[in-house]
N, C-alpha and C positions, 0 to 999 in steps of 0.2 A: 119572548119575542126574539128573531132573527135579525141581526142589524148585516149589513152589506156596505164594510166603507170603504170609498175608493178615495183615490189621490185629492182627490177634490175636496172632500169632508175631512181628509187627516191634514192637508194643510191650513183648512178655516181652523181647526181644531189644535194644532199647534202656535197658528197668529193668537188666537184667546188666550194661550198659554201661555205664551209672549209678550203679550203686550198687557193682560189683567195679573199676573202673577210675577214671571223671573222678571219684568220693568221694575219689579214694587221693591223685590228686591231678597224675593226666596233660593235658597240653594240651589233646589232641584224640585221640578213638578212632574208627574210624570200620569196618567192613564190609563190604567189598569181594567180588564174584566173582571168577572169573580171568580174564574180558574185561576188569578194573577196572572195572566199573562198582559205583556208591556202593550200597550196600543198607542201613544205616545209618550217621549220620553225629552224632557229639555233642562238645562242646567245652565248653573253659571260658571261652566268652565274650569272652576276649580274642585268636583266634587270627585271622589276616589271613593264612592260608595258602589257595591254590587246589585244595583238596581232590581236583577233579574229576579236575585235572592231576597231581596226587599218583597218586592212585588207577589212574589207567592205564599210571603208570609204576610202581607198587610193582607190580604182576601182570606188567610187563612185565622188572622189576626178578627177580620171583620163578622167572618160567618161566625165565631165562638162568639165573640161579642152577639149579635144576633139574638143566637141562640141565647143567651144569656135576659136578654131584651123580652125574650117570650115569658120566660119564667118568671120573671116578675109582672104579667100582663101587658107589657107593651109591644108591637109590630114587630119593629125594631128601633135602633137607635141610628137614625143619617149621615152622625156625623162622631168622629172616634181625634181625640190628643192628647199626645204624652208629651209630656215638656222633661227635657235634657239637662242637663249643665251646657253644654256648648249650641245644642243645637234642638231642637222640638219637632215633632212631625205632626202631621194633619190631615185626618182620612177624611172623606164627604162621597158618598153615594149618588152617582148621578145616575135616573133612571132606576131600571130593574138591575141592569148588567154591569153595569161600569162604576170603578170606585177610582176617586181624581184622590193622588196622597202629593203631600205640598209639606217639604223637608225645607225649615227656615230656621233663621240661629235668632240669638238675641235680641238683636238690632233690630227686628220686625213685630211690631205690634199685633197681638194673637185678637184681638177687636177686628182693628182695622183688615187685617190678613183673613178673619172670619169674612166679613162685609164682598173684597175682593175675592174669594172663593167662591162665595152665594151665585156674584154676577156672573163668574167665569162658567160656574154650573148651567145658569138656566143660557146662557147663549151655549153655550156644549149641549143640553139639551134638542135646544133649537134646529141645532145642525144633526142631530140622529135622528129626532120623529121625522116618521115618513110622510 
């Protein structure tokens, strides 16, 4: 499917990201398609991460996973985390096209932080069906 987002969807789409995620109290969230390219991007100001570079290895990160997913019989897998020493990341598939990765440290509870992704998802959903 073709999505078409304009000013109007990319900023509902960053308020979500805003106000269900970097409020709670994650790093950096950012919006991704499955070329990894960035479709939004938000932080907390102090991240020194290359995002861009992030970004087209989390989709490249996600399709092997995928693929990986098949061979053992299942579809795939929606939702991909690696936990750090300092800091944890957090893939989730929204739709066909788009994968939401949500980079949070310690201090954030990977439950609770599951829960607030869910919601940020199907409202992000919301705002791309046609």
């Amino acid at each position: 499917m073709e999505y078409s987002l304009g000013q109007e969807e990319l900023d509902v789409i960053e308020e979500v990201l805003q106000e269900d995620l970097l409020d709670l109290g994650v790093n950096c969230v950012f919006l991704i398609d499955m070329a990894g390219n960035v479709i939004a991007n938000l932080d907390n100001g102090q991240m020194e991460h290359d995002i861009y570079s992030l970004a087209a290895l989390a989709a490249g990160n996600f399709g092997a996973v995928t693929e990986m997913a098949k061979i053992i019989g299942e579809d795939e897998f929606s939702l991909l985390f690696h936990k750090g020493e300092k800091e944890s990341i957090h893939f989730s598939k929204v739709m066909e096209d788009f994968l939401l990765v949500t980079i949070f440290g310690k201090e954030t509870s990977l439950g609770f932080l599951r829960l607030k992704v869910a919601e940020a998802v199907a409202k992000i959903r919301k705002t791309l069906e046609p």
